[in-house]
C-alpha positions as CSV (number, residue, x, y, z in Angstrom):
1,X,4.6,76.0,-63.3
2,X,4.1,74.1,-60.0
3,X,1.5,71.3,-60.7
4,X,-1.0,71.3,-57.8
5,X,-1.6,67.4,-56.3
6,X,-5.0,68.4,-55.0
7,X,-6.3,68.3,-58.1
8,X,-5.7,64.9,-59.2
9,X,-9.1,64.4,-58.1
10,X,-10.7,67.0,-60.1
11,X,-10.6,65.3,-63.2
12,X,-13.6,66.6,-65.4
13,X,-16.0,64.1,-65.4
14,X,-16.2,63.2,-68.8
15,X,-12.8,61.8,-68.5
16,X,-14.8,59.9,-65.6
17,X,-17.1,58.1,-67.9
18,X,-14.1,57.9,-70.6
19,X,-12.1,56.0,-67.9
20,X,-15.4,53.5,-66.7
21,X,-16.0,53.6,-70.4
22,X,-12.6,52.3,-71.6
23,X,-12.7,49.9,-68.4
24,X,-15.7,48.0,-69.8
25,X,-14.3,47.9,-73.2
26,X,-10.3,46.8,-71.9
27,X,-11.9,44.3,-69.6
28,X,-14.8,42.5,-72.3
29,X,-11.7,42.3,-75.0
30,X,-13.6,44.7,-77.2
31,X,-11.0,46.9,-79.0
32,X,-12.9,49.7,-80.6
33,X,-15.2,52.5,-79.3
34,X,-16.7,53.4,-81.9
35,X,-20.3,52.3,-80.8
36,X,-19.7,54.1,-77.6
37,X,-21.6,57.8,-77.2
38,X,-18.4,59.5,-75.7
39,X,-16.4,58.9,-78.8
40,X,-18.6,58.2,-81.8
41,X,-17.4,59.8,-84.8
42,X,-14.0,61.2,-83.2
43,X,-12.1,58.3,-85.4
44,X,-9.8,57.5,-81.7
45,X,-10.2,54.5,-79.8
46,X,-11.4,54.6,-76.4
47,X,-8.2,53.1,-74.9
48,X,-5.8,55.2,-77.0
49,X,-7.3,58.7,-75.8
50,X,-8.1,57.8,-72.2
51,X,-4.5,56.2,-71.5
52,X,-2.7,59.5,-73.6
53,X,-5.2,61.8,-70.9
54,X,-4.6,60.1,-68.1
55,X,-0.4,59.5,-68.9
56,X,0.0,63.3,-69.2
57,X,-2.0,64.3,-66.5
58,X,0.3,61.8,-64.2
59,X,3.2,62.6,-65.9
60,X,3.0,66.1,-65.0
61,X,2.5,65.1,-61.1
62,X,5.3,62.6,-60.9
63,X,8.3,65.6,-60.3
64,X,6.6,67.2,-57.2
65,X,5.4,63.3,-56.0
66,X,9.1,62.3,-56.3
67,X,10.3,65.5,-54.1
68,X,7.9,64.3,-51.2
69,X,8.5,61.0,-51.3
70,X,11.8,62.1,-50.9
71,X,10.8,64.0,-47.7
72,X,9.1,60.7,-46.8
73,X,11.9,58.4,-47.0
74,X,13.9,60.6,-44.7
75,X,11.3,60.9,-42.3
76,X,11.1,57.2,-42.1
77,X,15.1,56.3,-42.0
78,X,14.8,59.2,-38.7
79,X,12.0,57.3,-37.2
80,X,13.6,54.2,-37.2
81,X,16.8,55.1,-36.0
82,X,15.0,56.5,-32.8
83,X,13.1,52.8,-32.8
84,X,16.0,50.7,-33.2
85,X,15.6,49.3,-29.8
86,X,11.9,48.5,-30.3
87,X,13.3,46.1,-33.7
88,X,12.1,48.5,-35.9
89,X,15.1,48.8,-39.1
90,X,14.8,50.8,-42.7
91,X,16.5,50.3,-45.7
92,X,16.5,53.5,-47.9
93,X,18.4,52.1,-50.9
94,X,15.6,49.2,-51.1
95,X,12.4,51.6,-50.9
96,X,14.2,54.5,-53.4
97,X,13.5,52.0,-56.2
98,X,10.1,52.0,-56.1
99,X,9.1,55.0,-53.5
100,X,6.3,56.4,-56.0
101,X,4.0,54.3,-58.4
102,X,4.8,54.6,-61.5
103,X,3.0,56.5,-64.7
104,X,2.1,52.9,-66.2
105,X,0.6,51.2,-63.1
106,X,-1.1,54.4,-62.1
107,X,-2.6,54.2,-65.4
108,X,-3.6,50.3,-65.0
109,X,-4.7,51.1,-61.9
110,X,-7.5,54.0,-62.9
111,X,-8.7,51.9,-65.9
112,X,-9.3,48.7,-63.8
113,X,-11.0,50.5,-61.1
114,X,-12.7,53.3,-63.0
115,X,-11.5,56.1,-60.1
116,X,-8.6,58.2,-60.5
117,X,-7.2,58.6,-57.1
118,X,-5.4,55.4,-55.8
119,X,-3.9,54.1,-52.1
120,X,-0.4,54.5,-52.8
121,X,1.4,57.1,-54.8
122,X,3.6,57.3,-52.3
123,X,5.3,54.0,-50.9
124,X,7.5,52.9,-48.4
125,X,8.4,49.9,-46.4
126,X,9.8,49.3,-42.6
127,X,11.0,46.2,-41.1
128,X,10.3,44.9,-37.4
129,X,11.8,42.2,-36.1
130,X,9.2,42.6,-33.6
131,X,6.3,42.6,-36.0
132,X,3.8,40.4,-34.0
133,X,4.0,42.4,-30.7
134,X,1.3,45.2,-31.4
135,X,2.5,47.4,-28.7
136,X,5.2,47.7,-31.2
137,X,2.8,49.9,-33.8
138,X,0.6,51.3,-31.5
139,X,2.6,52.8,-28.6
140,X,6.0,53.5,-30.8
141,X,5.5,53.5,-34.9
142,X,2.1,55.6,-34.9
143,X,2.9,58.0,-32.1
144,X,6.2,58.6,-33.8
145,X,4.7,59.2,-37.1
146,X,2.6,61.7,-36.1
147,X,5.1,63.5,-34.0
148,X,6.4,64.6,-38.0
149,X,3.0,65.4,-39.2
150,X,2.5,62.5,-40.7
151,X,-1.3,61.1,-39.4
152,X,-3.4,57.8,-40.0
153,X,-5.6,58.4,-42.6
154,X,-9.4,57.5,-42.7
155,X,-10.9,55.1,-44.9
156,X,-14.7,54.5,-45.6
157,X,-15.5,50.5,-44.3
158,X,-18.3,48.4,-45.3
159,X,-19.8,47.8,-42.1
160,X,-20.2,44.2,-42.8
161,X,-16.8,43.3,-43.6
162,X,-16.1,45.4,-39.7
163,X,-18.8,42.6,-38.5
164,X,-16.2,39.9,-39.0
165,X,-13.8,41.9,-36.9
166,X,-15.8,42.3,-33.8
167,X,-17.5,45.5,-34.7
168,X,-21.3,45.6,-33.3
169,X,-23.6,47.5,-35.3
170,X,-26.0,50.1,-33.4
171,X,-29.7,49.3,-34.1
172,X,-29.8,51.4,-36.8
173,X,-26.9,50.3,-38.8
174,X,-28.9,46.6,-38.2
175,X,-31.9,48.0,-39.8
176,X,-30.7,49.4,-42.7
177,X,-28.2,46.0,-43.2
178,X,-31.9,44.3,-42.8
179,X,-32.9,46.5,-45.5
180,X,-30.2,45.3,-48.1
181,X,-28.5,48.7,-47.3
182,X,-24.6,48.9,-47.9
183,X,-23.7,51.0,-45.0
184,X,-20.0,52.2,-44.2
185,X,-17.9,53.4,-41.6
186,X,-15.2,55.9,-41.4
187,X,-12.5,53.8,-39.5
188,X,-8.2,54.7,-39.5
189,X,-6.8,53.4,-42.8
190,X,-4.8,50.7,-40.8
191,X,-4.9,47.1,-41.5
192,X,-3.2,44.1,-39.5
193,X,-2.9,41.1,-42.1
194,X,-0.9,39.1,-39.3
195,X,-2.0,35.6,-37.9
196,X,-1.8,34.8,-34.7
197,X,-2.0,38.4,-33.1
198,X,-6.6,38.9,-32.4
199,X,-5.6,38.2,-28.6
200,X,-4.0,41.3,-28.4
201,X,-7.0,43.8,-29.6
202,X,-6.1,45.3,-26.1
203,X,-2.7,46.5,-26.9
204,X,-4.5,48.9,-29.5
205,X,-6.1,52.3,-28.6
206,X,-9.6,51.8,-29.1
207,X,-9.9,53.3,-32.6
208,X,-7.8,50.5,-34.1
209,X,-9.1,47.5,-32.7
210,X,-11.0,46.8,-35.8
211,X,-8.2,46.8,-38.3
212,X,-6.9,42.9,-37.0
213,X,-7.9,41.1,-40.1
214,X,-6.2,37.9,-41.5
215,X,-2.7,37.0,-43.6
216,X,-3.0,36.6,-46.9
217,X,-4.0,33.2,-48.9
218,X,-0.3,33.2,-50.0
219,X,0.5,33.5,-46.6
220,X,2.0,36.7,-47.2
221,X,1.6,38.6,-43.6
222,X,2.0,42.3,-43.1
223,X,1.0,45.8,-41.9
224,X,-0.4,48.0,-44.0
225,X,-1.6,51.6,-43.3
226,X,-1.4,55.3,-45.2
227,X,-1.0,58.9,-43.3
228,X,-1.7,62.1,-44.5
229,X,1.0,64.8,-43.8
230,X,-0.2,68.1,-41.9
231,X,2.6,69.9,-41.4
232,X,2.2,72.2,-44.7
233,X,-1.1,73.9,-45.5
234,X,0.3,73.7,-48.8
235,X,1.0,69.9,-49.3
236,X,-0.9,68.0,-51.4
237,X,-3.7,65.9,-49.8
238,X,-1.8,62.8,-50.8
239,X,-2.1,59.2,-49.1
240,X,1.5,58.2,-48.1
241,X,1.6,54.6,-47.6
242,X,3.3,52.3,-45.2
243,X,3.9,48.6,-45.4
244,X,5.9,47.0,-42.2
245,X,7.2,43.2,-42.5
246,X,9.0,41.3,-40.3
247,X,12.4,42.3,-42.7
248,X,15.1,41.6,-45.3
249,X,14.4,38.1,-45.9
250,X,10.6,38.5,-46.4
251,X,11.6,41.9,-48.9
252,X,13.5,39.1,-51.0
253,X,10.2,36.3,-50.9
254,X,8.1,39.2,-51.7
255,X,9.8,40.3,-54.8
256,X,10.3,36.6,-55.8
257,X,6.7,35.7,-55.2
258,X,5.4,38.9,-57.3
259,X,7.6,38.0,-60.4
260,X,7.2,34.2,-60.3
261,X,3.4,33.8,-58.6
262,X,1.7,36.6,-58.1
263,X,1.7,38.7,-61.5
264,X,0.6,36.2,-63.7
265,X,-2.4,34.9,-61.0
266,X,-3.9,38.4,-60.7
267,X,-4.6,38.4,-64.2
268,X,-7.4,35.7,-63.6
269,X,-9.3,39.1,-62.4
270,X,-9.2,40.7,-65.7
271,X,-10.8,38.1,-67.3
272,X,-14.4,38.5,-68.5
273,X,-15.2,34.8,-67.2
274,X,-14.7,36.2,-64.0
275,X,-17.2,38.3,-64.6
276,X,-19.5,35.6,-65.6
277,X,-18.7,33.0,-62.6
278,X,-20.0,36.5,-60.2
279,X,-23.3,36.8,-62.0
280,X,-23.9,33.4,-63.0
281,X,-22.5,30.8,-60.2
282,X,-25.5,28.8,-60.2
283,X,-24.5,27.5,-63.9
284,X,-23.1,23.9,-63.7
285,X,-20.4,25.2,-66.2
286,X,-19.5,28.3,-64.6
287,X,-19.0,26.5,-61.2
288,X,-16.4,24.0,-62.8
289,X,-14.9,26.6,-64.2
290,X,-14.4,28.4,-61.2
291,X,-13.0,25.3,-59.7
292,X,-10.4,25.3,-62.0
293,X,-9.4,28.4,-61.2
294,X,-9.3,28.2,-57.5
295,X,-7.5,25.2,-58.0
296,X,-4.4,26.7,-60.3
297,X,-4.2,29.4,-57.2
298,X,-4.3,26.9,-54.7
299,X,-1.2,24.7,-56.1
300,X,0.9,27.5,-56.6
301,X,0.4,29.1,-53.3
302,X,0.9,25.9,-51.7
303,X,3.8,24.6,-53.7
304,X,5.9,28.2,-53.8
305,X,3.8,30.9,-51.9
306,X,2.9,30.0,-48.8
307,X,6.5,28.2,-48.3
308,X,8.7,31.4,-49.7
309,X,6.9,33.5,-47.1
310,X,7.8,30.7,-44.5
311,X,11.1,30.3,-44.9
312,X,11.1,34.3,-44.6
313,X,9.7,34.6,-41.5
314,X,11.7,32.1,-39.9
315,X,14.6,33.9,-40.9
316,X,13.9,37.1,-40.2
317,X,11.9,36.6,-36.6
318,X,13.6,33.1,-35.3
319,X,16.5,33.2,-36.9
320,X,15.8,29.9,-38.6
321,X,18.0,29.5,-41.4
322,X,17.1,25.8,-42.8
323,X,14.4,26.3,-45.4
324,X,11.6,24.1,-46.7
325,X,11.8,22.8,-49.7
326,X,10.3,24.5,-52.6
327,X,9.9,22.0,-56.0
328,X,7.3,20.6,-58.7
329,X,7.0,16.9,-59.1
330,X,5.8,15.0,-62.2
331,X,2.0,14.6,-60.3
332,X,2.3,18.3,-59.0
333,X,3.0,19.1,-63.3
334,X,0.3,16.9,-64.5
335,X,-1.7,18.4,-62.7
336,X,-0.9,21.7,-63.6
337,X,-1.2,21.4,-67.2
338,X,-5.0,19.4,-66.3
339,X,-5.4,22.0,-64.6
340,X,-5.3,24.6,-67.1
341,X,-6.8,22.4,-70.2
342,X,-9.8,21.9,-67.5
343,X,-10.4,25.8,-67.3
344,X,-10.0,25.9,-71.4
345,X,-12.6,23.2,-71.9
346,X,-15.2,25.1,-69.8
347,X,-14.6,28.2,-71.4
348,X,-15.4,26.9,-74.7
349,X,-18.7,25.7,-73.3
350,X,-19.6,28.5,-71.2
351,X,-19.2,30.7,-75.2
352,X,-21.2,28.3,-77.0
353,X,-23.8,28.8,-74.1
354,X,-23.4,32.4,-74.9
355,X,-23.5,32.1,-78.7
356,X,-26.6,29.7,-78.4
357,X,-28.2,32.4,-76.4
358,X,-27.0,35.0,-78.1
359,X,-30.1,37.2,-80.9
360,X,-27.8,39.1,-83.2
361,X,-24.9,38.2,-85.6
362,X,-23.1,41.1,-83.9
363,X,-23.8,39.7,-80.4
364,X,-22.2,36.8,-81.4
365,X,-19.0,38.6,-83.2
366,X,-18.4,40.3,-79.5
367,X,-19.0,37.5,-77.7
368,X,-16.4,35.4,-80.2
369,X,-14.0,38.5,-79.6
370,X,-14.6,38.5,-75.6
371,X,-14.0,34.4,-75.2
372,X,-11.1,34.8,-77.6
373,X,-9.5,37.9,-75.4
374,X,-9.5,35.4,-72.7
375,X,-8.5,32.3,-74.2
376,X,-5.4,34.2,-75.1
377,X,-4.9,35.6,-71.9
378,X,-4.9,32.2,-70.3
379,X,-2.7,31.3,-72.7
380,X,-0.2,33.7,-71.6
381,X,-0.8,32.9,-68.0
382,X,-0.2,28.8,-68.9
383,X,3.6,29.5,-70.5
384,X,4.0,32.4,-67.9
385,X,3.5,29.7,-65.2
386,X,5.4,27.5,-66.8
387,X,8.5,28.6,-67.0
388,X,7.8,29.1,-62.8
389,X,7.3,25.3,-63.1
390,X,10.3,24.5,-65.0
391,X,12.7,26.8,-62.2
392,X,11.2,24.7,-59.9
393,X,11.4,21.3,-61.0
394,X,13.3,18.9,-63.1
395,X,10.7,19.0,-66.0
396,X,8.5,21.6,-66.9
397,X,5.5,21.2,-69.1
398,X,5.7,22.5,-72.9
399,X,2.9,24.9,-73.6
């Protein structure tokens, strides 16, 4: 039987709540549902059921993904044979290993966010050794793209993150922002993290001259955009994303700075402090804490990040082959391991706050369980880290 795509988003909504449901409970550290409504007396955890819904339902999908990504690759390797002039290069090999997301991360995905449908279940990436001439996308790349069908999707925008763009609101979208209103704005799905390129807004057709934005704090730099494909009625109504970078070089920092940086950082999101420092960041405690964490980012973006993704681009667009150095020395590992005991120290506090505060023995039990969720998953983060330390210096701190 042919599994339709279009109705990934037609999930029943009780599966809805069960994912927002199972979000708050993954993302608090509480293990059991069996206080929550949607599940009370079924004897099956929240997390269990919603993951074994949500696995089969992707698993049945990921066949007829796979055959258009498929499509989608060769698309891509035809496109940028007819660009090679413009600097434009693909490597198919690179992109086949990871051309859809997986079941896992799909999953990760839906019960971080609470919504189903995500940016990129199909993926690809294009190099362009040209990458900071914008002529290069929007006279070449886009037009080509949609000469096979494949157009820019639309996005919905918060108007005030277009505001630090150049986008000028029309007196009515002002009165509603004076209002406390969140207002969007459909806009293509196209965005420009490059630095160095807002003078040249006038190489873009008007449409696009809002999607200049800014690299990343990593210094990670890139273009990132998703189509929809129209040439089949019966094609699933699938985003189909793009990525182009400036080429091999920064492929390799990218993958290096996912696995050694990147994936244990993110995880700073998931923690319920975080939640706290949004809704408390008046509180002394919470600030400091916050510090701490902004702090651990900032030393390993600056000591490996920031310099991977340099070397990279020198490489790939100047042909610069000598490479800065990349290393850990005994201050940069003190401070790491300060660093991290800081963060631990305010987290204690910040939970007796909570306990002091808190009316009911079984308030206290989940907010024991919650801090304790996160104190081992900072844990994790510290020896994760670490061993990133020790590859990159002479002495690594024991966890």
């Amino acid at each position: 039987m042919k599994v339709n795509l279009s109705k990934i988003a037609q999930i029943p909504q009780t599966y809805r709540t069960a994912a927002n449901t199972a979000r708050t409970l993954s993302t608090s550290g509480v293990k059991s549902a069996a206080t929550t409504p949607i599940f009370r007396g079924s004897g099956i955890s929240a997390g269990n059921r919603i993951v074994d819904v949500f696995e089969a339902q992707i698993d049945a999908l990921q066949g007829e993904i796979k055959v258009y990504a498929e499509k989608y690759l060769k698309t891509l390797e035809k496109i940028t044979k007819g660009l090679k002039d413009q600097g434009f290069e693909f490597d198919i090999k690179y992109c086949e290993e990871n051309s859809t997301k997986s079941t896992k991360s799909w999953v990760s995905k839906v019960m971080r966010s609470g919504k189903f449908k995500v940016q990129d279940p199909v993926r690809a990436t294009v190099y362009c050794s040209n990458l900071y001439d914008l002529s290069m996308l929007n006279d070449f790349l886009i037009p080509a793209m949609k000469k096979e069908n494949y157009v820019l999707a639309t996005v919905e925008t918060p108007i005030k993150k277009l505001i630090k763009k150049g986008y000028i609101p029309t007196e009515a979208e002002m009165k509603m922002l004076s209002e406390g209103k969140n207002i969007e704005k459909v806009v293509p799905d196209l965005d420009i993290r490059l630095h160095g390129v807002s003078d040249q807004i006038a190489k873009l057709d008007p449409e696009y001259k809002y999607a200049i934005s800014h690299a990343q704090k990593s210094g990670y730099e890139d273009i990132q955009m998703r189509f929809l494909y129209t040439g089949n009625n019966k094609a699933p109504d699938i985003p189909y994303e793009l990525i182009v970078i400036s080429g091999k070089e920064m492929a390799k920092a990218k993958h290096i700075e996912y696995n050694e940086v990147y994936n244990y950082l993110r995880h700073f999101e998931q923690l319920n402090l975080t939640k706290i420092i949004k809704a408390k960041p008046e509180n002394p405690v919470v600030q400091k804490a916050a510090r701490y964490i902004d702090l651990i980012m900032q030393l390993f973006q600056g000591k490996i990040s920031k310099k991977l993704y340099l070397n990279a681009k020198n490489k790939d667009i100047y042909g610069i082959m000598e490479e800065v150095d990349i290393s850990f020395n005994p201050t940069d590992i003190t401070l790491f391991k300060s660093y991290f005991e800081g963060l631990n120290n305010c987290m204690k506090k910040i939970c007796a706050q909570s306990l002091k505060d808190a009316a009911t023995k079984a308030e206290k039990a989940e907010i024991r369980s919650v801090f304790q969720s996160d104190r081992d998953e900072v844990l994790d983060m510290f020896k994760q880290l670490n061993n990133t330390v020790i590859k990159y210096s002479k002495e690594g701190t024991n966890a």
